[in-house]
N, C-alpha and C positions, 0 to 999 in steps of 0.2 A: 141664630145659627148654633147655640151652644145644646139647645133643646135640639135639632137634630141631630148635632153628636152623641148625646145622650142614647138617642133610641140606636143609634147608625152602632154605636158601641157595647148596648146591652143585647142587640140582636145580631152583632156579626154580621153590618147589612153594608156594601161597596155604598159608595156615594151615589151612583146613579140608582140603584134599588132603594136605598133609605128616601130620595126625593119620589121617585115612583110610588113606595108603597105610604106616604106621605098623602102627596094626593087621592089615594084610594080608599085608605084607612080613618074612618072615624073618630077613634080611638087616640090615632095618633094625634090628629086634627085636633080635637080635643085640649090637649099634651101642650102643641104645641099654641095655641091660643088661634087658632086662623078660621075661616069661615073655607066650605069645599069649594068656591067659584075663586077664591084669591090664588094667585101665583106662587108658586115656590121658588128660592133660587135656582139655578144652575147648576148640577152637580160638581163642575168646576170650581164654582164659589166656597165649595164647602173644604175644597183641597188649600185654593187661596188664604182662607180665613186659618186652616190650620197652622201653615205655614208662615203666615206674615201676622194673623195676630194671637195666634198662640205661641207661637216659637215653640220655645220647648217645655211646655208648662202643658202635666199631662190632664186628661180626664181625671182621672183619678183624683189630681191635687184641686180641679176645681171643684169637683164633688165636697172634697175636707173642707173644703173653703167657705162654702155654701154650708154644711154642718155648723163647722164655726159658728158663722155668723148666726144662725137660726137659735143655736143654745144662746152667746154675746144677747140677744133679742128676744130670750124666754118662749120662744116658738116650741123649740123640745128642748127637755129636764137637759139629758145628758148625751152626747155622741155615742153613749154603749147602748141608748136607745131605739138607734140608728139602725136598721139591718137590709141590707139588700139580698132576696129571698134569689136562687137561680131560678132562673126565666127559662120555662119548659119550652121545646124547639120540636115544631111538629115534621116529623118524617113518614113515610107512608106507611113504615110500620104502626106509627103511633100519632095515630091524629091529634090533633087540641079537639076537637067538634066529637062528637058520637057521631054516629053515622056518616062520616066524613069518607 
C-alpha cells in the first residue's frame, strides 16, 4: 500500500487512477513488486489504509524514515545523498515520448 502512495504522491494521481495506471504500467508493476495478472486493491483501500493506518503520519515522514533506516544499515553513506530529482509531467504541449 505505501509503494502505491509513493507513486499516487509523486505523480499527483486520485486513488482510482494510481490503481488504473498500476495495472497498466510496467514500470510501475515493476515498483511495486507484482506480476500484470495479480490484483490490485480497491481504490477505497488506499483511502482506508490512509486514514486508519496512517493517521497522521505524512509521506514525507515515511520517506525520512526509510532514509534513516538505509544510512542506521550502511545502504547510503549520508541522507544529503538522498535527492529526489522532479518527475517531469507530460502535457500535450510537451510529451515524455518524441513523436508522442
Amino acid at each position: 500500500m505505501v509503494k502505491l502512495l509513493v507513486l499516487q504522491h509523486l505523480y499527483k494521481l486520485s486513488d482510482e487512477r494510481v490503481i488504473e495506471d498500476a495495472s497498466l504500467n510496467l514500470a510501475y508493476m515493476y515498483f511495486l513488486d507484482i506480476n500484470p495478472d495479480e490484483e490490485l486493491p480497491h481504490p477505497s483501500l488506499l483511502a482506508k489504509f490512509r486514514v486508519h493506518q496512517l493517521q497522521d503520519v505524512t509521506l514525507d515522514e515515511i520517506i525520512k524514515e526509510i532514509v534513516k533506516q538505509c544510512v542506521e544499515k550502511g545502504i547510503i553513506k549520508t541522507p544529503e545523498s538522498v535527492s529526489i530529482p522532479p518527475i517531469p509531467r507530460q502535457t500535450p504541449s510537451r510529451p515524455l515520448l518524441k513523436g508522442s
